[in-house]
C-alpha positions as CSV (number, residue, x, y, z in Angstrom):
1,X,203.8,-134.1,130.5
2,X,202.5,-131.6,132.5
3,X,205.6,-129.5,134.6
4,X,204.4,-127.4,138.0
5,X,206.4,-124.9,138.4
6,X,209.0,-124.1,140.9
7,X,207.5,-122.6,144.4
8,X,209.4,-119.2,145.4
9,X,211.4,-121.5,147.6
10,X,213.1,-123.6,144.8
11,X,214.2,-120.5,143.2
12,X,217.7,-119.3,144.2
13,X,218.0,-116.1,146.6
14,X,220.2,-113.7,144.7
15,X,221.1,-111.0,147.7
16,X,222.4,-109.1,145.4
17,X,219.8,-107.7,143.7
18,X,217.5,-108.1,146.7
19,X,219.6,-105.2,148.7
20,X,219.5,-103.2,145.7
21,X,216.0,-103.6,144.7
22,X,213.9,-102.9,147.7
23,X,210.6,-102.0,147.8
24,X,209.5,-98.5,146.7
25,X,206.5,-98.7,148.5
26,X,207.2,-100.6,151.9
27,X,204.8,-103.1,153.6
28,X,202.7,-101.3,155.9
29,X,203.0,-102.4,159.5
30,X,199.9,-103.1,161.7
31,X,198.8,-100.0,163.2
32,X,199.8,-98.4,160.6
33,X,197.4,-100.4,158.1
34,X,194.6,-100.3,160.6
35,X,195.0,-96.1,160.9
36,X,195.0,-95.9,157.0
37,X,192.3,-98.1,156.7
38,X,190.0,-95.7,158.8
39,X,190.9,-92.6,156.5
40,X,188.5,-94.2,154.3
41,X,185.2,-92.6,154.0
42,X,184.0,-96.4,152.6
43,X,181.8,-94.7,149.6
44,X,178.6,-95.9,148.5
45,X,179.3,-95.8,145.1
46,X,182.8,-95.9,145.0
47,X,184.7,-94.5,142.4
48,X,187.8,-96.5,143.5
49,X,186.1,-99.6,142.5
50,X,184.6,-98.3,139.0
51,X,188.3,-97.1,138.4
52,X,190.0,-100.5,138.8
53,X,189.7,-102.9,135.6
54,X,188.9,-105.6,137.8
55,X,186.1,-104.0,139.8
56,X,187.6,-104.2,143.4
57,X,184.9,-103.6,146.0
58,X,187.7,-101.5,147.4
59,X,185.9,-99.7,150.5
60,X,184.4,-103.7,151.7
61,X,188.4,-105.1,151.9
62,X,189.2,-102.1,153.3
63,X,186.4,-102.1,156.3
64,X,187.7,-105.1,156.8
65,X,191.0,-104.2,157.5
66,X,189.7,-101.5,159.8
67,X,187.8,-104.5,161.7
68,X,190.2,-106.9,162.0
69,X,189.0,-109.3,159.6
70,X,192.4,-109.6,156.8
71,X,191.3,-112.8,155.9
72,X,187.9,-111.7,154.8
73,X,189.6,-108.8,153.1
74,X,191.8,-111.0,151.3
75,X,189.1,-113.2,150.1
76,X,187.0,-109.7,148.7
77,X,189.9,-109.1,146.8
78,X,190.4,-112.2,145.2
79,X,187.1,-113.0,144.7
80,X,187.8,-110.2,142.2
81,X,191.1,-110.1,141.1
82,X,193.3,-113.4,141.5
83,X,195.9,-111.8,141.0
84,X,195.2,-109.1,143.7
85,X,198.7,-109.2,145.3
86,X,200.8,-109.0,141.9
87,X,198.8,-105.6,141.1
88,X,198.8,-104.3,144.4
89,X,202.5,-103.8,143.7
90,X,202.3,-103.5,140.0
91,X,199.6,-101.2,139.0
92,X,199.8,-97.6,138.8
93,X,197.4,-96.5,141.1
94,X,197.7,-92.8,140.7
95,X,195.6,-92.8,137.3
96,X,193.4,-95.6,138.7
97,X,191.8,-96.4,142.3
98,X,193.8,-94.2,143.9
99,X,193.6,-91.3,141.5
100,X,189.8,-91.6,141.9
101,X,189.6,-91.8,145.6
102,X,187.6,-88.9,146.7
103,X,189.9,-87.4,149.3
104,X,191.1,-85.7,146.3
105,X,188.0,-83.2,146.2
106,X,188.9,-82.3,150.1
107,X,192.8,-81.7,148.9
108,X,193.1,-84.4,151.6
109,X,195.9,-87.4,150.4
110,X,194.3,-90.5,148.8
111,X,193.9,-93.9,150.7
112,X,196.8,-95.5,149.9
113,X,194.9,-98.3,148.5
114,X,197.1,-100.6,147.3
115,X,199.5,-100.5,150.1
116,X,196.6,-101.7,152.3
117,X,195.8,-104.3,149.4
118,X,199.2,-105.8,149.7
119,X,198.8,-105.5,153.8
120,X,195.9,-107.7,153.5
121,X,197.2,-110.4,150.4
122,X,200.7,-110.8,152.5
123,X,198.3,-111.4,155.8
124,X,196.9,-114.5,154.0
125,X,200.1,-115.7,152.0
126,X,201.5,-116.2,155.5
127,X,199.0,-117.3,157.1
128,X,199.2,-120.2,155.1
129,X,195.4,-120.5,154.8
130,X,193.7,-121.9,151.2
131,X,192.1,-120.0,148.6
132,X,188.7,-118.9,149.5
133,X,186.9,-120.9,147.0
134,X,187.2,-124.6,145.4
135,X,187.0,-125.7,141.8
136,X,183.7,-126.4,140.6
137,X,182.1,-129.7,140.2
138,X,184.0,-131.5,137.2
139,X,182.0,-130.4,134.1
140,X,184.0,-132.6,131.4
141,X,185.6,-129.6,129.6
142,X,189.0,-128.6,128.9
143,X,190.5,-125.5,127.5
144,X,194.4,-125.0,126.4
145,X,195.3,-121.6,127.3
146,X,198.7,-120.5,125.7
147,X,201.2,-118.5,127.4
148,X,201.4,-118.3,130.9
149,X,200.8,-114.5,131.9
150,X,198.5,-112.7,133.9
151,X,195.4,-113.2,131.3
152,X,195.9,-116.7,131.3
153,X,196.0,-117.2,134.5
154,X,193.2,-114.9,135.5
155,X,191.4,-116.2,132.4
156,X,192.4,-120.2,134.2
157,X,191.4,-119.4,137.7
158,X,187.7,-118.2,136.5
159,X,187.2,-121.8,134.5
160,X,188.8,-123.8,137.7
161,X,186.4,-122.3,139.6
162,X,183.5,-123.3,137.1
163,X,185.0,-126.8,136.8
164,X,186.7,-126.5,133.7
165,X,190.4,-128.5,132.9
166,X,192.3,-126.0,132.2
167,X,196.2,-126.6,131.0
168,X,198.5,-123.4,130.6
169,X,201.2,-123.4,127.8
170,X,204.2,-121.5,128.0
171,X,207.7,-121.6,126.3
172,X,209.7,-120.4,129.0
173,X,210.8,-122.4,132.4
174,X,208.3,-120.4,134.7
175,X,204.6,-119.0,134.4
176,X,203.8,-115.8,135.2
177,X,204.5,-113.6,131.7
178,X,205.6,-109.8,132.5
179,X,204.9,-110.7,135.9
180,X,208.0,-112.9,136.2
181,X,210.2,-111.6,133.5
182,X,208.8,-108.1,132.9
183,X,208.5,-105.9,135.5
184,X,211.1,-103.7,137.7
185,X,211.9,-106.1,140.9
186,X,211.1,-103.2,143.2
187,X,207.9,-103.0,142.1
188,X,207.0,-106.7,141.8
189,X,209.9,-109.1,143.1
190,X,210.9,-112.5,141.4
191,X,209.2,-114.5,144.3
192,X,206.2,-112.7,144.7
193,X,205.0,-113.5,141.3
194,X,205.8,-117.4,141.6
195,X,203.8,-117.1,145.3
196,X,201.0,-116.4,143.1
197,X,201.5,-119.3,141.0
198,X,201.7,-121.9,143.8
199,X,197.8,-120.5,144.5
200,X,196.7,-121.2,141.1
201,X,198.0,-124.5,141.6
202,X,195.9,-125.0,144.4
203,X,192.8,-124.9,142.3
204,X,194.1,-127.2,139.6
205,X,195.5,-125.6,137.1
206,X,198.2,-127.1,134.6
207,X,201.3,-126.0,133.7
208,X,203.2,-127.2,131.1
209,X,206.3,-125.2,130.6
210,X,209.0,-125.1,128.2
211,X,206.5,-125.6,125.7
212,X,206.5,-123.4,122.3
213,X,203.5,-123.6,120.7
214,X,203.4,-123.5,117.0
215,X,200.7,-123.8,114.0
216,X,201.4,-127.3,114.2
217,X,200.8,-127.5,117.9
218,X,198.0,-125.3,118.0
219,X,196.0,-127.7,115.5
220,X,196.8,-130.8,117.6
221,X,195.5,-128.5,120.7
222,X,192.2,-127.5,119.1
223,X,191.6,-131.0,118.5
224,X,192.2,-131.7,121.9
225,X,190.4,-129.3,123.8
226,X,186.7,-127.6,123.6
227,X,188.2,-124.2,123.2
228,X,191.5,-122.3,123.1
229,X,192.6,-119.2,125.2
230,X,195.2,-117.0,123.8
231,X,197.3,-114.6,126.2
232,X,200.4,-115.1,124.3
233,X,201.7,-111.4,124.6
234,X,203.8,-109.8,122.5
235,X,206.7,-110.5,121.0
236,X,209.9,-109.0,120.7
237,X,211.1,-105.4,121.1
238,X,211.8,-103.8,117.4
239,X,214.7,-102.7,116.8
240,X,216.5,-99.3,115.7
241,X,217.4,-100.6,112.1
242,X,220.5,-98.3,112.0
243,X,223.2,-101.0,111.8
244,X,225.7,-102.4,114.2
245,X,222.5,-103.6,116.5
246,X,224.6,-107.1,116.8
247,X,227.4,-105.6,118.5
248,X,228.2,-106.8,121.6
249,X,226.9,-104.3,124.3
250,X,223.5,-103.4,122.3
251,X,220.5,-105.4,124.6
252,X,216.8,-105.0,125.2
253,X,214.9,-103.3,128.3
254,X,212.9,-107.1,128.7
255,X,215.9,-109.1,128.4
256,X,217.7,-106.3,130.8
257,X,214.7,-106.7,133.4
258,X,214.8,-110.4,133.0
259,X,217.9,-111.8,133.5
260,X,218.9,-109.5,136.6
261,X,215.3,-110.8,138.2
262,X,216.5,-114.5,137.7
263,X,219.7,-113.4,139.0
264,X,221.8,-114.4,135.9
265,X,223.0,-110.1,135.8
266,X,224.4,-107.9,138.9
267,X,226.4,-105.1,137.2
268,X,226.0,-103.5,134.0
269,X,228.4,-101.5,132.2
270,X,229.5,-97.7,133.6
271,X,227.9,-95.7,130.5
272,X,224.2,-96.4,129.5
273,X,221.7,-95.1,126.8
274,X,218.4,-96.5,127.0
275,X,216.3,-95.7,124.0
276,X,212.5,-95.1,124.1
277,X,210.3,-93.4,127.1
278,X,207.8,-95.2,128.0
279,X,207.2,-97.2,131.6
280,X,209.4,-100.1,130.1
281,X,212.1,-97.8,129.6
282,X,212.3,-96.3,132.6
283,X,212.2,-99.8,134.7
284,X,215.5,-100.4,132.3
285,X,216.8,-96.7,133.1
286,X,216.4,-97.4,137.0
287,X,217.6,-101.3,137.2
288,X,221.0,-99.8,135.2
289,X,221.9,-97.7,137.8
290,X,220.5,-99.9,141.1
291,X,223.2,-102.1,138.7
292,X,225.9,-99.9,139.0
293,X,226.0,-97.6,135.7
294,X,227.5,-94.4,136.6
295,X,225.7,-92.4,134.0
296,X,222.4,-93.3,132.8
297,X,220.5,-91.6,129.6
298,X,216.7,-91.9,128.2
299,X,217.2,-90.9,124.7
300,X,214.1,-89.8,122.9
301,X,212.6,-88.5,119.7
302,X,210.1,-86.4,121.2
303,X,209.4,-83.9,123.8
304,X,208.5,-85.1,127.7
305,X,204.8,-84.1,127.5
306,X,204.8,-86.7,124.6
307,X,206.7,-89.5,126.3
308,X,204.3,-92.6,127.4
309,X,205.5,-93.4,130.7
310,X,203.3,-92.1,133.1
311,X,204.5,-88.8,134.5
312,X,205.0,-90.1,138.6
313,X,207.4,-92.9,136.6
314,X,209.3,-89.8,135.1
315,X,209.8,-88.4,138.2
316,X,210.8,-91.3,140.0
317,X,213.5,-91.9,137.2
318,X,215.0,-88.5,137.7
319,X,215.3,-89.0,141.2
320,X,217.4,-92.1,140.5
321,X,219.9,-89.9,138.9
322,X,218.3,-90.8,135.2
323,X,219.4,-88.0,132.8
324,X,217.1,-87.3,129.6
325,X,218.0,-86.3,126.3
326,X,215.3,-85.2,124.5
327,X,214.2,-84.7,120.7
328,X,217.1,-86.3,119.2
329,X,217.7,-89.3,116.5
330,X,219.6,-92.6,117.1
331,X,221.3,-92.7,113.5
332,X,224.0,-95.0,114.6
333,X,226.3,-97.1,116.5
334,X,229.8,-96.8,116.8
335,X,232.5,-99.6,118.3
336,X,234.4,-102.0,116.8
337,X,233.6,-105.3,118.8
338,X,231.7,-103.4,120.9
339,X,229.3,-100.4,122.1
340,X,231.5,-97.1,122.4
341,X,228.8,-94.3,121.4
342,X,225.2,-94.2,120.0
343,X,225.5,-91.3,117.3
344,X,222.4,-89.2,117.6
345,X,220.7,-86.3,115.5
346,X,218.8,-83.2,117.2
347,X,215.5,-83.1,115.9
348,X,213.0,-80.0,115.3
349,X,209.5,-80.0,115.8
350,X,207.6,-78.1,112.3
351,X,204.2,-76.4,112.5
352,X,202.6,-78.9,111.4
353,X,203.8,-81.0,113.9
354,X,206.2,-83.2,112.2
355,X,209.8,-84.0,113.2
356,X,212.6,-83.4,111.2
357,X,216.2,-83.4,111.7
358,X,218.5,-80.4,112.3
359,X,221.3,-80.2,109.7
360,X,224.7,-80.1,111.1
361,X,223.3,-81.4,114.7
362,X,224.7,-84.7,114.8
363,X,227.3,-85.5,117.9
364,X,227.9,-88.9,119.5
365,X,227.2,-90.3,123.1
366,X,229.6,-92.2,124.5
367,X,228.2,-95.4,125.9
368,X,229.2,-98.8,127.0
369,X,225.5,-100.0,126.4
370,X,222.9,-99.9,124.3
371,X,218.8,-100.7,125.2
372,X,216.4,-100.8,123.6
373,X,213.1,-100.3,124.9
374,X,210.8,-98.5,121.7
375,X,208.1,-101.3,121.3
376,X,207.2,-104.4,120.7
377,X,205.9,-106.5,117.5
378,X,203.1,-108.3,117.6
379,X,203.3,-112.6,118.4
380,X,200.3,-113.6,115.8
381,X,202.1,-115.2,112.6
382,X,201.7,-118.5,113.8
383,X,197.8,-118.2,113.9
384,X,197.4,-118.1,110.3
385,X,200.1,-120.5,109.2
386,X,198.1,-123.6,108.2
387,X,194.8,-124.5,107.4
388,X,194.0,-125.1,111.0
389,X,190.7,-123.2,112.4
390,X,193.0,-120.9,114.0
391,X,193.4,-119.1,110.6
392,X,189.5,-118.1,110.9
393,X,190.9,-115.7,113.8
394,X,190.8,-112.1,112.8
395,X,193.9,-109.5,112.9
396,X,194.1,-106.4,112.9
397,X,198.0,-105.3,112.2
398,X,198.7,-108.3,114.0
399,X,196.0,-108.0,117.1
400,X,193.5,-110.2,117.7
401,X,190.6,-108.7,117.6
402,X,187.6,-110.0,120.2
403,X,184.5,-109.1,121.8
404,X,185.4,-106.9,124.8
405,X,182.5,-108.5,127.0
406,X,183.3,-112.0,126.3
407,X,186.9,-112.2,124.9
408,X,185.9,-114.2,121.8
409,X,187.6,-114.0,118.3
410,X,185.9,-114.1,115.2
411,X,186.6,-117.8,115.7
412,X,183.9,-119.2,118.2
413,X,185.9,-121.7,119.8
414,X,189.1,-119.1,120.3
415,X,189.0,-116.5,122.9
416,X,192.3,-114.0,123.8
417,X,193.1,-111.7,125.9
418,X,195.9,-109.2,127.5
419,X,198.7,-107.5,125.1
420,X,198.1,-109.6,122.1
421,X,194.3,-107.9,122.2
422,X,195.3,-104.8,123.4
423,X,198.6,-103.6,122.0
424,X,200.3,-103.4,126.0
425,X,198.9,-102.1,128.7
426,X,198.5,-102.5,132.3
427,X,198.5,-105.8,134.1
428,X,195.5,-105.4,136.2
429,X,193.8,-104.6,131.9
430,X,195.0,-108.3,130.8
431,X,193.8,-110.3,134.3
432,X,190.6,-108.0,133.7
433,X,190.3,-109.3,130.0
434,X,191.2,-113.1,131.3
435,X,188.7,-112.8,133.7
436,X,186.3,-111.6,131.3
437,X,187.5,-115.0,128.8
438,X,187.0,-117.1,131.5
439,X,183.6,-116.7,131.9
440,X,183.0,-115.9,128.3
441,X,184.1,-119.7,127.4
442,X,182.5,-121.4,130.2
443,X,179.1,-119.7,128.9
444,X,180.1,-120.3,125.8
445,X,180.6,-123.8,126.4
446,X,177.4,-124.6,128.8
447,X,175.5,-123.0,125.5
448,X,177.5,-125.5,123.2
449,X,176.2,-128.6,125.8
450,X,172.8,-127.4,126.0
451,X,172.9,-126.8,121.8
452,X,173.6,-130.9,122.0
């Protein structure tokens, strides 16, 4: 049975979370876009466009902003990047197009790039006008893709357009991965990542939600299909391992992210310690106190030049009210029933480089809730659990290891993409590895015809 998924319309409002989450960068208005867009010097051989995973060919939508033309600019972009609105909100275009953009050798402030690529993907969303392009003439191939995430559906949207059946599997009630469930709602709202969806849908694709795929499954599906796509992610966030984690009051920064997006969470507790510092953890940090948390700590092992969240994230936390604790040690939890403290450790850095705790340092943080945002593990067990073909896939510490110019596994028929490839990284990195799939497999496959 094959489920579509609800339109951004069928999904409740929560005004809640709406008034508290508004945009950090807002929409720009006409003029506004149209000045912007005729900063740009419109580069030859752009480096905004070598920067961006996706290849962009940022200064064309751009000119034709400055012209007049959004449609057309719309259609440059997603000609490129299906996905082109989610990561003009989503991606951090300070180390990518934007951190390349030549006004930077002129001390002059970049294009804001992805403000004008959101100006010009909203122009077309309500316009109401179609994709640019059509699926391709009906070629008699299938492919299962499993999970529903960005490389999935980037990996979909380049098969639709080459003819290709293409059915998305996906254990929870909507598609769209991180892009759904993951990301900070001021960044990337709820409904904007559905809008998206309802645009895939238009070329074809399949969704079939609620839908966990195990070994068992996955033999039936390569059975079924000509080949197999796998942007199933990562699984879930480690934990500490210090006890007491199953106290009521101890959570996850994805969990956190995802139930106030669907609305299910509007206030959080007064006292919050988020654990971990990377982007993650700092979306978790900032929805606690949009949430109502009073007082708000990033506890971490290490030193801020060390933490992984990129440093504009940092700032953007502190301005929030975020308070950091560095170099210190979660060595426990203390409550009854629930959270009361996090007992932490100061920690000292050798000259060697290694960490090792202070004696005598310990003290407690008081806290009403616990996240945890340090990492997640790896979602590949299932791939070598029976005697399917799947098992031929290669790991490495639970990766999937593929050809970076095709997206194939060791197995010919399988090809993956997105976190479960690349350990977690940007959005606009997994629709550029789907992308990448997509027409890896449909070569693959017109090779496999012509073979027979």
């Amino acid at each position: 049975m094959s489920d579509q998924p609800a339109s951004p319309q069928q999904t409740h409002d929560h005004p809640e979370i709406a008034a508290r989450f508004g945009d950090i960068h807002p929409p720009f208005e006409t003029q506004a876009a149209i000045t912007e867009a005729n900063r740009c010097l419109f580069c030859f051989d752009a480096p905004c466009t070598t920067a961006c995973p996706t290849h962009i060919n940022v200064p064309r939508f751009i000119k034709k902003i400055a012209t007049g033309n959004l449609t057309g600019s719309a259609h440059t972009i997603l000609d490129a990047n299906i996905l082109g609105a989610s990561c003009a909100r989503a991606c951090p275009v300070e180390v990518l197009c934007e951190g390349a953009c030549v006004m930077h050798r002129y001390n002059k402030q970049p294009i804001q790039i992805a403000r004008l690529q959101r100006f010009a993907m909203d122009a077309l969303h309500e316009s109401g006008l179609p994709l640019p392009f059509e699926p391709g003439p009906d070629t008699g191939f299938s492919v299962a893709l499993i999970g529903a995430g960005p490389a999935s559906l980037a990996c979909a949207a380049e098969l639709r357009r080459r003819g290709i059946r293409t059915l998305i599997y996906d254990a929870r009630p909507l598609p769209g991965g991180l892009n759904t469930y993951g990301i900070a709602e001021y960044k990337l709202p709820f409904a904007e990542s559905l809008r998206e969806i309802e645009m895939l849908s238009q070329l074809g694709v399949e969704f079939h939600m609620d839908t966990t795929i195990d070994a068992a499954k996955l033999t039936d599906l390569e059975h079924e299909h000509d080949a197999i796509f796998l942007g199933i992610g990562l699984g879930a966030i480690h934990k500490l391992g210090i006890g007491s984690e199953e106290l009521s009051g101890v959570t996850n920064a994805l969990d956190l992210i995802a139930a106030y997006k669907s609305g299910k969470l509007t206030t959080v507790p007064k006292r919050v310690a988020v654990i971990g510092a990377g982007n993650t953890a700092i979306d978790a940090a900032i929805a606690s106190v949009r949430l109502g948390a009073s007082e708000v700590h990033i506890v971490y092992r290490r030193g801020p030049e060390q933490m992984s969240a990129f440093s504009f994230e940092y700032e953007h936390a502190k301005s929030e009210g975020v308070k950091f604790l560095w170099h210190v040690l979660p060595t426990g939890i203390l409550g009854d029933k629930a959270v009361e403290a996090l007992k932490l450790t100061r920690l000292a850095t050798t000259e060697d480089g290694s960490i090792i705790p202070q004696p005598g340092s310990e003290f407690s943080l008081p806290a009403d809730w616990i996240v945890l945002a340090i990492g997640q593990a790896t979602h590949s067990a299932f791939l070598s659990a029976n005697g399917s073909d799947s098992a031929m896939i290669q790991l490495e510490r639970g990766r999937i290891l593929i050809d970076r110019a095709s997206g194939q596994t060791s197995n010919p028929k399988f090809f993956a993409g997105g976190d479960c490839t690349n350990g977690g990284r940007e959005v606009v990195d997994a629709v550029a590895d789907g992308k990448r799939a997509g027409i890896g497999i449909a070569a693959w496959l017109e090779g496999q015809h012509v073979q027979a």
